[in-house]
N, C-alpha and C positions, 0 to 999 in steps of 0.2 A: 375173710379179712386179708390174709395172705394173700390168696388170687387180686384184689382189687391194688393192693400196695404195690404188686409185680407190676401189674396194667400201667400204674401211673408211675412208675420207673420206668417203662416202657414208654410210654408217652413223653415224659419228660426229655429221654434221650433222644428220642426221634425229634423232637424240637430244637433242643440245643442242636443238633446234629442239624438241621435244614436251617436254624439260624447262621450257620458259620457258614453254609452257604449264600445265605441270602445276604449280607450286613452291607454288601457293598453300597446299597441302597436304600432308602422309605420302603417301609413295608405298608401292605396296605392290610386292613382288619377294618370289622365292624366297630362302626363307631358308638361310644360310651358315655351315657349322659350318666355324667356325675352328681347332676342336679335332678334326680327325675324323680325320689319322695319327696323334693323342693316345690315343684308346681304346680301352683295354682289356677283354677280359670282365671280368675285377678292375677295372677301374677304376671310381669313385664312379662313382654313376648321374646325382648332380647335381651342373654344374658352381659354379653362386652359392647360397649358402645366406643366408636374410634373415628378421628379424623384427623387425615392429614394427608402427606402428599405421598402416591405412588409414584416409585421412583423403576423402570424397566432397570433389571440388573444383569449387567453381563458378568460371571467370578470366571476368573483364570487361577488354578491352584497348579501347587507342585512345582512353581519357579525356585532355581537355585539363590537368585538374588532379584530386585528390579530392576530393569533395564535403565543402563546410563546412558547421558547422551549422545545419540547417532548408534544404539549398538540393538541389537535384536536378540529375545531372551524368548526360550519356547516355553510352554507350559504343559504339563502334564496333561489336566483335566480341565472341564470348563460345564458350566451350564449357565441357565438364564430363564430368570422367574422374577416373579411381581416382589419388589423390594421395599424400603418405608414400614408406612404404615401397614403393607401388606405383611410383615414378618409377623408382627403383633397377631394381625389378624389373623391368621392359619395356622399361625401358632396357637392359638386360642382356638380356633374351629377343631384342627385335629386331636383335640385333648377334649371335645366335645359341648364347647360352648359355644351357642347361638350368637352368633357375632355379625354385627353391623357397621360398615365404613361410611362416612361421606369424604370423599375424594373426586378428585378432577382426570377425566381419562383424555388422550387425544383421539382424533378419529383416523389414528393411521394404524400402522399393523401392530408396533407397541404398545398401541392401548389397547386395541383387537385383543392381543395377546392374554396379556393383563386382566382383562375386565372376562376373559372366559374362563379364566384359569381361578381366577378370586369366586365367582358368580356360579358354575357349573361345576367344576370341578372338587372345590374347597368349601360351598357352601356358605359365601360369605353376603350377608343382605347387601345390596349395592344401591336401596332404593333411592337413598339421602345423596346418592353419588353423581356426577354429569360428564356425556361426552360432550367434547367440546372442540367443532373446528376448526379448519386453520389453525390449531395449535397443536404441538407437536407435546407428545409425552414424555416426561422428565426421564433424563438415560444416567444411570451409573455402571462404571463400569471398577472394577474392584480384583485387585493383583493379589494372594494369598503367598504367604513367603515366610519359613521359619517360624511357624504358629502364629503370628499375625499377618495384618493386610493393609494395603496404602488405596485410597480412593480417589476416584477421577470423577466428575458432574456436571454434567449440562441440563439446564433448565431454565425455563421461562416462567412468572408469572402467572397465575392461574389468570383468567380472564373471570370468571366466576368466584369471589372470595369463599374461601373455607368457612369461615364464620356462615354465610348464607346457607351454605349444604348443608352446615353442622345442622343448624336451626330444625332438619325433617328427620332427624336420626328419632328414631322409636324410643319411647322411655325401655329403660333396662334397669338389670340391676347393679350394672359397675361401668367407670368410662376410665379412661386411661387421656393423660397429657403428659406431653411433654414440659417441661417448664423452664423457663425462658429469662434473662435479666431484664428487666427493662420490662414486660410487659406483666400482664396478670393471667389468672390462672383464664383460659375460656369461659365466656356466657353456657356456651350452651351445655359446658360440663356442670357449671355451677346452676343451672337449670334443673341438668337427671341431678345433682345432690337434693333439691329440693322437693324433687318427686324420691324421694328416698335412694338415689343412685350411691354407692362408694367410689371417692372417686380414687385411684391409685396413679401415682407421679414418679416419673424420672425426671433427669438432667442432663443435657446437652454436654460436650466439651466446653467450655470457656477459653476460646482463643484470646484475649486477651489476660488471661489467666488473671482477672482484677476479682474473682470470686466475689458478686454483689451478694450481700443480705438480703437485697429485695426478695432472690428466689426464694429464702427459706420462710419469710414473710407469707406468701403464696401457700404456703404448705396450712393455715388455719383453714383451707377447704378441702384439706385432702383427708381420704381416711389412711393411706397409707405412701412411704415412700420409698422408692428404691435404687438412691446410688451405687457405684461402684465405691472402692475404699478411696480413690484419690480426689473423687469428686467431695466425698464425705466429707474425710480429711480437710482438703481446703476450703469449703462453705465452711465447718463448723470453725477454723484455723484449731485443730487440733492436729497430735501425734501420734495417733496410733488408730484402726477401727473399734475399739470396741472403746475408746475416747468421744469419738465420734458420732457412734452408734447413741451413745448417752446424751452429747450432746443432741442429736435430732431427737428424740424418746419427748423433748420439750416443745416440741415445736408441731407433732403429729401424732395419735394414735397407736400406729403399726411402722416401726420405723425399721429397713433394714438394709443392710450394707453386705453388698459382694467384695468377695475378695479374691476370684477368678480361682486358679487349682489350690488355695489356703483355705476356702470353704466360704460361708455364710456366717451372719450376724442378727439378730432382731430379736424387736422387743413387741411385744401387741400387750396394749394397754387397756386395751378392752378384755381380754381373757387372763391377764396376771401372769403373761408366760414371757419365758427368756428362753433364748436357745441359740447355740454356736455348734453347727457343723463343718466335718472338715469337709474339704473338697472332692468330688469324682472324676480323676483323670482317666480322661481315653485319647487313645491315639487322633491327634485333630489335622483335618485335612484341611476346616476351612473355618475359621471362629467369625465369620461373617453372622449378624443376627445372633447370635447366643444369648445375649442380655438380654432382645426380647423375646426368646422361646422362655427363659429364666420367669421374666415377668408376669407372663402369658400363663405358666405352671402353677405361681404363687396363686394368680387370680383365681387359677380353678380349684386349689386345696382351702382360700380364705371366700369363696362363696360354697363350697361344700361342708364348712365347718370344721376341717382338718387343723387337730394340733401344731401349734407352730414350728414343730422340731420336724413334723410330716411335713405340710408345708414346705419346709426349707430344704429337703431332704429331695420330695419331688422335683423342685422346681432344680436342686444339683441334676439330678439325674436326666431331666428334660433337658438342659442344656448342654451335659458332657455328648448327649448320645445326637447333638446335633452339629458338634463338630467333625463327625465323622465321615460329611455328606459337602455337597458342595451347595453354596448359597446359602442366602438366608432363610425365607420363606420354603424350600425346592427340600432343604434338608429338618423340616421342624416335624419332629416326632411325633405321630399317635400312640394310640394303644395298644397299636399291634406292636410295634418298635419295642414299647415297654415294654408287654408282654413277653416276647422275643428275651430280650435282655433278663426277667427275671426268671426265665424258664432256664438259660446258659447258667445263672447265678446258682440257681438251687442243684442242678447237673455237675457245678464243679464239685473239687474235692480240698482244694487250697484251702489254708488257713483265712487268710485272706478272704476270699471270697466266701466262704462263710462266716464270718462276720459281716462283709455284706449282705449274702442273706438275714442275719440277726437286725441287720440295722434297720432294713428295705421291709420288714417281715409285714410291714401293714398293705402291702400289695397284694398279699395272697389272699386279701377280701376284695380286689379290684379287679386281678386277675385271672382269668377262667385257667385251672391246672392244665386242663388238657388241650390249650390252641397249639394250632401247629401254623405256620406261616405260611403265605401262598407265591408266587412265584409274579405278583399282579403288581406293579408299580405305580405311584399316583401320580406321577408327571416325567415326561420327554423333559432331557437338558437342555434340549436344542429348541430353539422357537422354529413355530411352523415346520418341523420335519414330517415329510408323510409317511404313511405305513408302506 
């Protein structure tokens, strides 16, 4: 017994020790179906179902401020990856769910990009999805400054509507929308709810800041939903999150509210559970996509069956460890990331960080003691660089 306990003291170190090498980056690992006593021959072939618009992202990190006008400002770091709907998606693919877009590609080198990187790389179904030419791929480009970031966007039009794409997306068992004033929730979500899909919602900014009722209206087809606290706050016109949080608990099933390094909130009405965690701060390089690696995490502890305190706890942890990386999609965590991370947690000796270990402890059924990290990165910052 001794001998074995040294071994994985031994191993543990040699991980933490090859993690603080490696952080700079995604790490890559074998991927982990969390759903795999789940499946059936019946059962849907994909687990997240998604549509909407990829958007090519350029991030610029490590500006001391934005550039004002006529002035030139350098940037530290930079990459560029499939942004949008693609954050969702790979966020959700690398945490091991089968996931399917219909989306609009163009036929130039940003949709080249884009649709190999989503398709080959990340594993994401693209069948419901269309290149499309003469039309140029939607470009953002996104400045990272003092923990947050200001955004720029060019795009046109799909020529082919989403709705049409959506319509070939494979039954599953969860979809994901955005939700909108003015409009309803999608047909073809409210289609997978009636082949049994959950469907889970966010909410836009509201530039008009007129906070319409209609969205929360929207919410009788959701199984679950998940604002930040200001969005919360002002749909429900309350004053506080956890005001907030009660007031949506009336309006949805799984109702829950971020409140960025203050932690989480939610209620799931279906299992009788409440839960309030606090936040996981890590050093952030770029909080581009963090809401949706957040979302993407929930998805996979609330189709795994994981308690809502788990749930909320992973989906902290998916998100802190994705601001550490630049982009949205380019920085969304796997397994091995976690793993990585829980291997440093249990190697430290701080108070601190043993209580994280206490808190994190249902990971040590998720994650293999003895992985060590590999040195293998799952995508170039740079588009099109050759080797």
């Amino acid at each position: 017994m001794a001998t074995r306990e040294h071994e994985e003291e031994r191993q543990e170190a040699v991980s933490a020790t090859a993690y603080g090498r490696l952080e700079s980056a995604p790490l890559v690992g074998e991927r982990h179906d969390v759903l795999a006593g789940e499946r059936e021959p019946d059962s849907p072939a994909i687990d997240l179902a998604l549509s909407g618009t990829v958007f090519f992202d350029i991030v610029l990190t490590g500006l001391a401020a934005p550039p004002a006008s006529g002035t030139e400002v350098a940037a530290d770091g930079m990459g560029s990856c499939p942004g949008g709907v693609a954050n969702l998606a790979v966020a959700a693919s690398r945490l091991g769910l089968r996931t399917a877009v219909a989306a609009a590609f163009g036929e130039d080198v940003y949709g080249d990009f884009s649709w190999d990187i989503l398709s080959d790389q990340e594993k994401v179904d693209l069948t419901a999805s269309r290149r499309i030419s003469d039309w140029h791929s939607p470009f953002t480009v996104s400045l990272a400054f003092r923990g947050d970031r200001s955004l720029v966007t060019h795009e046109h039009p799909s020529p082919i509507p989403l709705a049409d794409m959506a319509r070939a997306l494979p039954r599953a068992r969860a979809a994901f929308v955005s939700l909108e004033a003015g409009n309803s929730v999608p047909q073809w979500a409210v289609d997978q709810a009636a082949h049994g899909a959950k469907i889970f919602a966010d909410v836009g900014w509201d530039d008009s800041q007129t906070w319409c009722g209609s969205v929360l209206r929207q919410l009788e087809h959701c199984h679950a939903f998940l604002p930040n606290a200001i969005e919360a706050m002002s749909y429900t016109r309350t004053g506080s999150p956890a005001s907030a949080l009660a007031a949506l608990a009336e309006y949805v099933p799984v109702a829950v509210v971020t409140d960025g390094p203050r932690g989480a909130y939610a209620v799931d009405q279906a299992t009788n559970e409440s839960a309030e965690v606090e936040g996981l701060v890590l050093e952030a390089i770029d909080t581009t996509g963090a809401g949706d690696v957040f979302g993407s995490a929930f998805i996979v502890g609330t189709l795994a069956g994981w308690p809502l305190e788990q749930r909320l706890r992973f989906a902290n942890l998916s998100a802190a460890l994705s601001v550490q990386h630049t982009g949205g999609s380019l920085s969304a965590p796997g397994w091995a990331d976690i793993a990585a991370w829980w291997v440093r947690v249990n190697a430290a000796h701080s108070e601190a960080e043993r209580k994280l270990a206490r808190d994190y402890g249902f990971l040590a059924d998720l994650v293999p003691r003895g992985w060590l990290p590999t040195d293998q990165r799952r995508a170039s910052a740079t588009i099109g660089r050759r080797p």
